[in-house]
Residue frames as a rotation matrix with the C-alpha (Angstrom) as fourth column:
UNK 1
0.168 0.919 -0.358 84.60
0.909 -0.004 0.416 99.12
0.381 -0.395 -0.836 86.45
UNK 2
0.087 -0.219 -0.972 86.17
0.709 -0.672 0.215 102.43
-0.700 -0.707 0.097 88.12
UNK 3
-0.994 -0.086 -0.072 86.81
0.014 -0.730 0.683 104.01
-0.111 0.678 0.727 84.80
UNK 4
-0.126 0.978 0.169 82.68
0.659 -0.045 0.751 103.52
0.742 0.206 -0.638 84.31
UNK 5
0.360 0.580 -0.731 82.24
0.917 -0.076 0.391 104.93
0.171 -0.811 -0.560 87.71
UNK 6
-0.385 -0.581 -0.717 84.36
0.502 -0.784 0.365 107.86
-0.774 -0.220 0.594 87.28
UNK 7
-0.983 0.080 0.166 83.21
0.121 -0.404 0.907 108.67
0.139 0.911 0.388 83.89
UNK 8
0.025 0.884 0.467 79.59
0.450 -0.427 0.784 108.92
0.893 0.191 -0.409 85.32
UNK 9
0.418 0.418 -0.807 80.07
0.857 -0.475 0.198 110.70
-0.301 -0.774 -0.557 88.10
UNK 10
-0.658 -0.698 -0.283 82.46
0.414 -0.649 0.638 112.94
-0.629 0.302 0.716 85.91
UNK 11
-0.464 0.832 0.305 79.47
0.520 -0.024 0.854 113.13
0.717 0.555 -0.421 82.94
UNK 12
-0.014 0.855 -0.519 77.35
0.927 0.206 0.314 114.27
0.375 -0.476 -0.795 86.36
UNK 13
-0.143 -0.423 -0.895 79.70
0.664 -0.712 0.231 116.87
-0.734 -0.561 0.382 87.92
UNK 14
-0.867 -0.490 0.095 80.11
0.355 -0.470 0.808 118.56
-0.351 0.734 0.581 84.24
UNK 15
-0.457 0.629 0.629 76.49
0.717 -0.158 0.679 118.68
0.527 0.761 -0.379 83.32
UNK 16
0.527 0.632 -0.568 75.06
0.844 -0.467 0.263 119.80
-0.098 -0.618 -0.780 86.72
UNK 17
-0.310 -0.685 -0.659 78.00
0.518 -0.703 0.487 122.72
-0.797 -0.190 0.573 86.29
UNK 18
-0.972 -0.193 0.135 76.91
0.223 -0.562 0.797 123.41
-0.077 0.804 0.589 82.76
UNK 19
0.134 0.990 0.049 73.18
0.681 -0.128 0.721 123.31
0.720 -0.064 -0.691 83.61
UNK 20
0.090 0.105 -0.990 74.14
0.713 -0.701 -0.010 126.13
-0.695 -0.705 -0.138 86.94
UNK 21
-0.981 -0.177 0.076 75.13
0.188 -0.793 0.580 128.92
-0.043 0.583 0.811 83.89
UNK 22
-0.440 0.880 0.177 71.09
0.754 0.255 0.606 128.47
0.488 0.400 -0.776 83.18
UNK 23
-0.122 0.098 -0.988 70.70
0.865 -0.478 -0.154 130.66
-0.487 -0.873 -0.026 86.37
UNK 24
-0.475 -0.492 -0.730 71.65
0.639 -0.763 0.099 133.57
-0.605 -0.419 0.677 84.53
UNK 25
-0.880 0.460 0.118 69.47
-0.002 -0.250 0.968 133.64
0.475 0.852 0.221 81.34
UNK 26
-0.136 0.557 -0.820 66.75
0.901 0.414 0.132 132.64
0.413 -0.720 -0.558 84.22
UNK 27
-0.191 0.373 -0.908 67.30
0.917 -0.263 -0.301 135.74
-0.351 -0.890 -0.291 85.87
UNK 28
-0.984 -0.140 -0.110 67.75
-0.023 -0.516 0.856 138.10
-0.177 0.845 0.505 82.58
UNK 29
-0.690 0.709 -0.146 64.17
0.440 0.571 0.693 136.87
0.575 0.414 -0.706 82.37
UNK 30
0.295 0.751 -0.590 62.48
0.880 0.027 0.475 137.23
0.373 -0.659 -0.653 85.15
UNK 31
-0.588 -0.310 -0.747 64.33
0.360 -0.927 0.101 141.01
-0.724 -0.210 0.657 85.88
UNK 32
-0.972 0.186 -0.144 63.07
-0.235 -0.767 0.597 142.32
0.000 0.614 0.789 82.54
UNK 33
-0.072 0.985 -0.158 59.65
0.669 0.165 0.725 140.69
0.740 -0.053 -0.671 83.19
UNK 34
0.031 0.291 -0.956 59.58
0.928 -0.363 -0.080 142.51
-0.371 -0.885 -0.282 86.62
UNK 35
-0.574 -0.364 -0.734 60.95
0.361 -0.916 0.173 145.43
-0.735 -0.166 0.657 84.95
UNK 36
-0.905 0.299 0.304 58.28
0.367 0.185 0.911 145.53
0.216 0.936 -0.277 82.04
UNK 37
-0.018 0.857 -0.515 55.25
0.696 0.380 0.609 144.69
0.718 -0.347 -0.603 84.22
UNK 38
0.360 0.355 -0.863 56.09
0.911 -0.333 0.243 147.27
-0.202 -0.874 -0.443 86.82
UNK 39
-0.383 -0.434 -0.815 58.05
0.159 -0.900 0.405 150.17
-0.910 0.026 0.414 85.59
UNK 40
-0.924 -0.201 -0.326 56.30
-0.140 -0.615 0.776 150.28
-0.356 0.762 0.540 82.00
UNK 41
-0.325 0.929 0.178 53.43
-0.585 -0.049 -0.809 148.46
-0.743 -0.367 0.560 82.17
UNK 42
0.421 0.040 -0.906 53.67
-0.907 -0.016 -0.422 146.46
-0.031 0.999 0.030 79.71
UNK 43
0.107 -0.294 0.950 54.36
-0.681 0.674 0.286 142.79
-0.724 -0.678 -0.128 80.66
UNK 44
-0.625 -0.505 -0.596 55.80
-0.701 0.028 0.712 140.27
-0.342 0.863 -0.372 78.17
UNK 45
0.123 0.563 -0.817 54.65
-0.872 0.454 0.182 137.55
0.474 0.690 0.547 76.31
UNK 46
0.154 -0.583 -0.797 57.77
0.065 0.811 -0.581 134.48
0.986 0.037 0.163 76.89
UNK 47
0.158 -0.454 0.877 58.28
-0.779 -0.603 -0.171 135.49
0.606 -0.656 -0.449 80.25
UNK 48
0.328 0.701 0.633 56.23
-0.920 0.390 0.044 132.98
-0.216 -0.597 0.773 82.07
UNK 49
0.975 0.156 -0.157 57.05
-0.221 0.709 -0.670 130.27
0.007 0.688 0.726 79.60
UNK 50
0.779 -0.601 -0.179 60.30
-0.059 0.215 -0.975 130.79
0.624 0.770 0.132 79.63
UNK 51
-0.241 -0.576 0.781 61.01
-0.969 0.103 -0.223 130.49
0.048 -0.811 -0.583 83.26
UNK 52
0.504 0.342 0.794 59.57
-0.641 0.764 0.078 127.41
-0.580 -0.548 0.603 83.67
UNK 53
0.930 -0.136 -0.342 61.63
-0.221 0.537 -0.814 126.04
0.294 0.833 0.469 80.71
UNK 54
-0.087 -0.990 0.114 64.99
-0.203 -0.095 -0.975 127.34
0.975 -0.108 -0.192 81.93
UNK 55
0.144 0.305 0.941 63.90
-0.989 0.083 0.125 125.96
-0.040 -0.949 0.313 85.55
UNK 56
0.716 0.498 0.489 63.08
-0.615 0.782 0.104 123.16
-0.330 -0.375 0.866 84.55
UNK 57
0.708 -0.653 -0.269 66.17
-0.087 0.297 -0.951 122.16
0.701 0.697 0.153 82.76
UNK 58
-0.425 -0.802 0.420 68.18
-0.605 -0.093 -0.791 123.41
0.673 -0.591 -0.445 85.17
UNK 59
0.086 0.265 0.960 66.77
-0.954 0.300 0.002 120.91
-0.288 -0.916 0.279 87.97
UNK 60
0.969 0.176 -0.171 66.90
-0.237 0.857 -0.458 117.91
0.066 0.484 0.872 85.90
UNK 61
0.386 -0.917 -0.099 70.21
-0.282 -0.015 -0.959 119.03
0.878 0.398 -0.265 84.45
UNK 62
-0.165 -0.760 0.629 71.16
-0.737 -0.329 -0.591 118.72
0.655 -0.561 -0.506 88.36
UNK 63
0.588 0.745 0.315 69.20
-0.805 0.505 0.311 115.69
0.073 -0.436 0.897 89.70
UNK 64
0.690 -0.572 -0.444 72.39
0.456 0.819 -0.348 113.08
0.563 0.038 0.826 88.95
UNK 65
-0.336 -0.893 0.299 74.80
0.023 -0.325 -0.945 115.64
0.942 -0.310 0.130 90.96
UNK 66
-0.148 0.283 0.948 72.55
-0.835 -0.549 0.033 115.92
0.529 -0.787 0.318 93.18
UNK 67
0.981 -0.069 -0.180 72.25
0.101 0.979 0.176 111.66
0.164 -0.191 0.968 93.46
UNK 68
0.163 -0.959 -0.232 76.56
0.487 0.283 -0.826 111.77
0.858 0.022 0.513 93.43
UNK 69
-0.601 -0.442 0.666 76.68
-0.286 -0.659 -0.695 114.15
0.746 -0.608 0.270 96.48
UNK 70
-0.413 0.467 -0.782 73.98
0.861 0.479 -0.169 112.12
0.296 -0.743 -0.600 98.35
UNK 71
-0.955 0.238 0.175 71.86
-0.280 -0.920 -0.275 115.96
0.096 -0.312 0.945 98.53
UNK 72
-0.124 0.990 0.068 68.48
-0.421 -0.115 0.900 114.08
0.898 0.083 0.431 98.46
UNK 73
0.074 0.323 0.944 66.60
-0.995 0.089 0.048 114.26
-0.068 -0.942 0.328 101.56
UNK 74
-0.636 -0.378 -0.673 67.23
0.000 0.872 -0.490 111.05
0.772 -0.311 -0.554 104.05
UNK 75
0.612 0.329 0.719 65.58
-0.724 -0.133 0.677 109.89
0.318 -0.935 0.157 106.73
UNK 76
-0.058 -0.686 -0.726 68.74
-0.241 0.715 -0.656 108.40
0.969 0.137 -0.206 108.49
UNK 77
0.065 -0.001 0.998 68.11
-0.887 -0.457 0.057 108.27
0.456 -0.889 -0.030 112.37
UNK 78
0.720 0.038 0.693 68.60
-0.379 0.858 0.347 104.15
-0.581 -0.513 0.632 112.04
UNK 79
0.882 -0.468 0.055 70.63
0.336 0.542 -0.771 104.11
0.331 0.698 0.635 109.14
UNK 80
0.178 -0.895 0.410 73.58
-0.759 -0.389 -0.521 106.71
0.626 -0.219 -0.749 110.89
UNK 81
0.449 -0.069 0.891 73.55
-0.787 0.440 0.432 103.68
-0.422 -0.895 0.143 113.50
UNK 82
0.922 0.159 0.352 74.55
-0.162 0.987 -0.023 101.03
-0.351 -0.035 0.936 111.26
UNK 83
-0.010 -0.997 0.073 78.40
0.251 0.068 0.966 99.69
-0.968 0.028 0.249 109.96
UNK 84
-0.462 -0.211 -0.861 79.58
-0.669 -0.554 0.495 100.89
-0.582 0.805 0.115 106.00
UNK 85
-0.983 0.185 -0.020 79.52
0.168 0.930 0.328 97.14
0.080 0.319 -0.944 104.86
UNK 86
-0.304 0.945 0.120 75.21
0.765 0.317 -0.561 97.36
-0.568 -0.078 -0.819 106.22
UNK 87
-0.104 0.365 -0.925 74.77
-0.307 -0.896 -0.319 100.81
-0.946 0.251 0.206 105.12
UNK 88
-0.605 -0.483 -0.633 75.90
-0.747 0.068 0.662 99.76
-0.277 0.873 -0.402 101.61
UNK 89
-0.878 0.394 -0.272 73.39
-0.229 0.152 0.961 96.99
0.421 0.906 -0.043 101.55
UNK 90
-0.234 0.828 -0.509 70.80
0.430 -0.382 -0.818 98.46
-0.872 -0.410 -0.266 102.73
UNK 91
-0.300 -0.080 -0.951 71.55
-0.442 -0.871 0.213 100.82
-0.845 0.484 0.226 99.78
UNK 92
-0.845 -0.005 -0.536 72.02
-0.484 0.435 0.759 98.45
0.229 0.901 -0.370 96.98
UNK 93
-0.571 0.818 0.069 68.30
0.604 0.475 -0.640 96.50
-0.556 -0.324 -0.765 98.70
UNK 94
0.302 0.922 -0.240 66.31
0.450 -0.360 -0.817 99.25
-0.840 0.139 -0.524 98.03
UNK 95
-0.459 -0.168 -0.872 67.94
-0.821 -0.296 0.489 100.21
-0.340 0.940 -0.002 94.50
UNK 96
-0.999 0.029 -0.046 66.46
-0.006 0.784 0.621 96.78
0.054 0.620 -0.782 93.68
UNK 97
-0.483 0.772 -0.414 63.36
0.732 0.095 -0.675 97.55
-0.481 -0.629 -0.611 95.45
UNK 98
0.150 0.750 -0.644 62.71
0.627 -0.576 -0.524 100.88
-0.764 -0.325 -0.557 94.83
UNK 99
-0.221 -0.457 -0.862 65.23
-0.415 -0.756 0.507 103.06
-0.883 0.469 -0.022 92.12
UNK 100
-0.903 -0.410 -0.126 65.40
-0.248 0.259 0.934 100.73
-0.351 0.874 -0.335 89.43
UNK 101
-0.162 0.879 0.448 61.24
0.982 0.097 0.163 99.78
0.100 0.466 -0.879 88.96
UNK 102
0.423 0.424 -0.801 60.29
0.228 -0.905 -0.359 103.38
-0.877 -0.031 -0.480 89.96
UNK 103
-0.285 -0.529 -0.799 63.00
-0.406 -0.689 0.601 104.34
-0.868 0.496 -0.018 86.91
UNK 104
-0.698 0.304 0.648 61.92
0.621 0.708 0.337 101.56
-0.356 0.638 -0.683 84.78
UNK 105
0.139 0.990 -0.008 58.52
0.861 -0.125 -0.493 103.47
-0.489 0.062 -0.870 84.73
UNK 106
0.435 -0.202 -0.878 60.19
0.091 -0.960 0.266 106.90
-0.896 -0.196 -0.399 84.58
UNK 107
-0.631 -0.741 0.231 61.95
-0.036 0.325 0.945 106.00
-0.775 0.588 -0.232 81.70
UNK 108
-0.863 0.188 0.468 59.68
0.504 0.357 0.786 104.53
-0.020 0.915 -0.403 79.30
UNK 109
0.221 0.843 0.491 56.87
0.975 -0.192 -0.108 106.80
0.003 0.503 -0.864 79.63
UNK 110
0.204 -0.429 -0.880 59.14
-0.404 -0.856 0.324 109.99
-0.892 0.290 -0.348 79.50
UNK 111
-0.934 -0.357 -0.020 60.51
-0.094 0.192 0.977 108.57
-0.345 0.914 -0.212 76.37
UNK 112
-0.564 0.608 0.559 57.21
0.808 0.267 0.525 108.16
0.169 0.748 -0.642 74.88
UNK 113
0.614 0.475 -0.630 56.05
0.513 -0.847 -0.139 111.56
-0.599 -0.238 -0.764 75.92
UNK 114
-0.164 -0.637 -0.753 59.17
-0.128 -0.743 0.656 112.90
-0.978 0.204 0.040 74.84
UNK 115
-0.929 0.155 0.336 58.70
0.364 0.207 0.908 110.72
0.071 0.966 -0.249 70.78
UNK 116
0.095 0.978 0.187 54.97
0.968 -0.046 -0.248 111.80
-0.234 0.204 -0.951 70.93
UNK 117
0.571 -0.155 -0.806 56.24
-0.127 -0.987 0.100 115.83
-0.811 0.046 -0.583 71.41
UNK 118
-0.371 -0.678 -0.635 58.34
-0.198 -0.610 0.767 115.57
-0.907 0.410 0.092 68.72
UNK 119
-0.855 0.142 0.499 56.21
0.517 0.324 0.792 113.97
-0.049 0.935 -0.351 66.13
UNK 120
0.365 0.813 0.454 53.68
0.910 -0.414 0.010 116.52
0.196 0.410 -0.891 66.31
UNK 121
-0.484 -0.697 0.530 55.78
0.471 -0.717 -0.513 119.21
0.738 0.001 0.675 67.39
UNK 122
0.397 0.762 -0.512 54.02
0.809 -0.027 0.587 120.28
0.433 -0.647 -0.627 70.70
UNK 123
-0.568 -0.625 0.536 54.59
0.217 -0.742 -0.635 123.71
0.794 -0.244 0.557 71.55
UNK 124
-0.871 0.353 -0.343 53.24
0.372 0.018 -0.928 125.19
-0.322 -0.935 -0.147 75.43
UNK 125
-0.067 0.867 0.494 49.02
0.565 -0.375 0.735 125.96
0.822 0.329 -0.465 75.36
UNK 126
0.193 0.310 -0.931 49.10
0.937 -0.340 0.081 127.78
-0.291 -0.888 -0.357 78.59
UNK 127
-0.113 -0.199 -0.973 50.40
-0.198 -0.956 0.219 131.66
-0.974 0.217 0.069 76.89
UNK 128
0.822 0.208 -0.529 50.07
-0.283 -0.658 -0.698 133.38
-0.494 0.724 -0.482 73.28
UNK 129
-0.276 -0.835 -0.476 53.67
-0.961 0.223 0.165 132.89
-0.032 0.503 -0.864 72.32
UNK 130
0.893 0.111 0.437 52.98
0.004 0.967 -0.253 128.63
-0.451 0.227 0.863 72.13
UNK 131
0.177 -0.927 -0.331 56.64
-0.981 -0.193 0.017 128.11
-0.080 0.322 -0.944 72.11
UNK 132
0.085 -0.589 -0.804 58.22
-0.503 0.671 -0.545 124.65
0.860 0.451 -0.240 71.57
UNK 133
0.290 -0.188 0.939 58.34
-0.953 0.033 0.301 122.30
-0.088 -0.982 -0.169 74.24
UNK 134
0.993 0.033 -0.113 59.68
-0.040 0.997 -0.064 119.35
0.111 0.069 0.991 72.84
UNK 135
0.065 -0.982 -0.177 63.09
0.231 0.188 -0.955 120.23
0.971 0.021 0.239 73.24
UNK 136
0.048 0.156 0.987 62.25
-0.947 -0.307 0.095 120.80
0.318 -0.939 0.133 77.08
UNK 137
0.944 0.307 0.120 61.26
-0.330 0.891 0.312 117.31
-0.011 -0.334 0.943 77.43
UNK 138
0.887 -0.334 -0.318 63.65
0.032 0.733 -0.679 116.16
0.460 0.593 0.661 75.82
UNK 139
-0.161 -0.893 0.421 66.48
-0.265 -0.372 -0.890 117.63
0.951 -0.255 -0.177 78.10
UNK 140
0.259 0.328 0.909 64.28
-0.962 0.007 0.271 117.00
0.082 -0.945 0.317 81.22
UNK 141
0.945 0.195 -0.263 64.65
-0.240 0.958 -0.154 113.37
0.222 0.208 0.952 79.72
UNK 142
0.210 -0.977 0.048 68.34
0.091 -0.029 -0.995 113.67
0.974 0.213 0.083 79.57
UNK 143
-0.170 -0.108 0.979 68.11
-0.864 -0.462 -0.201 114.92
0.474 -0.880 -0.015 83.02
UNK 144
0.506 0.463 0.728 66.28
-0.830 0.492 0.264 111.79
-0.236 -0.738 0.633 84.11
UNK 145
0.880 -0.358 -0.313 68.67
0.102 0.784 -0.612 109.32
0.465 0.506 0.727 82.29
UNK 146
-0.115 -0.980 0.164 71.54
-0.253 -0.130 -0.959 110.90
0.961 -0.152 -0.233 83.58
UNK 147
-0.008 0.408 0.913 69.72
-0.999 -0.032 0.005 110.51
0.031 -0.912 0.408 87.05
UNK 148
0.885 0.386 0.261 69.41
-0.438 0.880 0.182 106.64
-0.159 -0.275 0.948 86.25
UNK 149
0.439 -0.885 -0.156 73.35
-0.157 0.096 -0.983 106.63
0.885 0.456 -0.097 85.11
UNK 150
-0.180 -0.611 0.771 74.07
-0.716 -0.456 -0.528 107.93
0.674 -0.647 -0.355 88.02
UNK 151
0.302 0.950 0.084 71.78
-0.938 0.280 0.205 105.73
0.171 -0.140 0.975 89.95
UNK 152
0.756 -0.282 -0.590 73.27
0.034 0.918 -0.394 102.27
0.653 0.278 0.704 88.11
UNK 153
-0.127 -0.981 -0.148 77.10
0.033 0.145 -0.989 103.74
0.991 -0.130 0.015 89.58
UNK 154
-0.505 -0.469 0.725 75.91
-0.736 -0.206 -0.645 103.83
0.452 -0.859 -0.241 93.00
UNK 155
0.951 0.265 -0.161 74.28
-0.265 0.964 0.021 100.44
0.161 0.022 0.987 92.95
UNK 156
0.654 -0.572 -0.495 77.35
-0.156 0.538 -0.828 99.74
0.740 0.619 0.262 91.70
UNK 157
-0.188 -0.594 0.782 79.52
-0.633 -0.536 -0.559 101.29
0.751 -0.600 -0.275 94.73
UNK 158
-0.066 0.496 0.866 77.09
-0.980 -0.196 0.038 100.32
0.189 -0.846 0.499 96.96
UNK 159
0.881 0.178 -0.438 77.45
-0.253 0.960 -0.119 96.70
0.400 0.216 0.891 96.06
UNK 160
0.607 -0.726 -0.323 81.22
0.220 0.544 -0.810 96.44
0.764 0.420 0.490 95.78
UNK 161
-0.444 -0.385 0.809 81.29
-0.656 -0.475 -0.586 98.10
0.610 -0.791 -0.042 99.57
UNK 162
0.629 0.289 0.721 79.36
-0.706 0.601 0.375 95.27
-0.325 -0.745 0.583 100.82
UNK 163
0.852 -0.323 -0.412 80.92
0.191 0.925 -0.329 92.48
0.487 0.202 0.850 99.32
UNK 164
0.311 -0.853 -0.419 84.21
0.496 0.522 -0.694 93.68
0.811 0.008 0.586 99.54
UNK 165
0.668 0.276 -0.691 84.05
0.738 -0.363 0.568 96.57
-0.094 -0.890 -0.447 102.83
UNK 166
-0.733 -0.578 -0.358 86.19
0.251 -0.719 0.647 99.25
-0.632 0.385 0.673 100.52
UNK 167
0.574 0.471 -0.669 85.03
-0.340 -0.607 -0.719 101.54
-0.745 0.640 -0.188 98.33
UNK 168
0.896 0.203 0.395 86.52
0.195 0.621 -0.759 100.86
-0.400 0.757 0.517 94.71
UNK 169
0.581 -0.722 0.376 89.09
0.048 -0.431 -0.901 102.93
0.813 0.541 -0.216 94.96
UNK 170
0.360 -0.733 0.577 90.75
-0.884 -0.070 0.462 102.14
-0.298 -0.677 -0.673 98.05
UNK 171
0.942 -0.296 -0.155 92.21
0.187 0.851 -0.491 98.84
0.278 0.433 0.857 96.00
């Protein structure tokens, strides 16, 4: 069980690191748009299109590191009050409650968005260029799987800190 739990949170750390590089083709973008549109007049085509692509990747790409570092917002002002052992299931309650139907959903109709974009090949209608967007989804998907990976291993934690009042690796 710890080699699972290391290997996704290791799978998390690595993507959200290889999804921060995104940043820079992101801003390569959105400079020569600025510099087009204001200094030549002449504003691009992909510009638009192609921030929101490389955005949106990146955020997905980070949405399971951001679940492994505990960075989403909390309202804790009863929960900082309670012992590890309650905290822990409290946690693992509302993963039954709330993460795992809310992903259930999230899942299967991203995956069928994502098989529908690729069998017709759906490219963006919103600019001229009508670039490709199935291979957007399809990473955003990746993003959200890796988000429910991540998800399962702190169920997982969160379980094996109530039962046993250690974390998995203080054995």
């Amino acid at each position: 069980m710890i080699a699972f739990l290391k290997a996704i949170d290791g799978v998390s750390e690595w993507t959200a690191k290889l999804a921060s590089f995104l940043i820079v083709p992101l801003t390569g973008v959105m400079m020569y748009e600025v510099a087009m549109r204001y200094l030549f007049a002449n504003p691009t085509l992909f510009a638009y299109d192609m921030s929101w692509m490389l955005y949106g990747v990146y955020g997905a790409m980070g949405l399971a590191y951001c679940h492994l570092r505990q960075g989403h917002v909390r309202v804790d002002f009863l929960y900082s009050l309670l012992s590890t052992r309650r905290k822990a299931l409290l946690e693992a309650v509302f993963y039954v409650i709330f993460f795992f139907p809310l992903f259930y959903v999230v899942l299967r109709y991203s995956a069928e968005n994502v098989i529908d974009s690729w069998a017709i090949r759906e490219t963006a209608s919103g600019s001229i260029w009508r670039p490709p967007v199935y291979p957007f989804k399809t990473l955003v998907l990746v993003g959200f799987v890796l988000l429910f990976l991540q998800g399962v291993v702190e169920f997982g934690r969160n379980l094996y800190i109530a039962i046993k009042g250690i974390t998995p690796y203080e054995r």
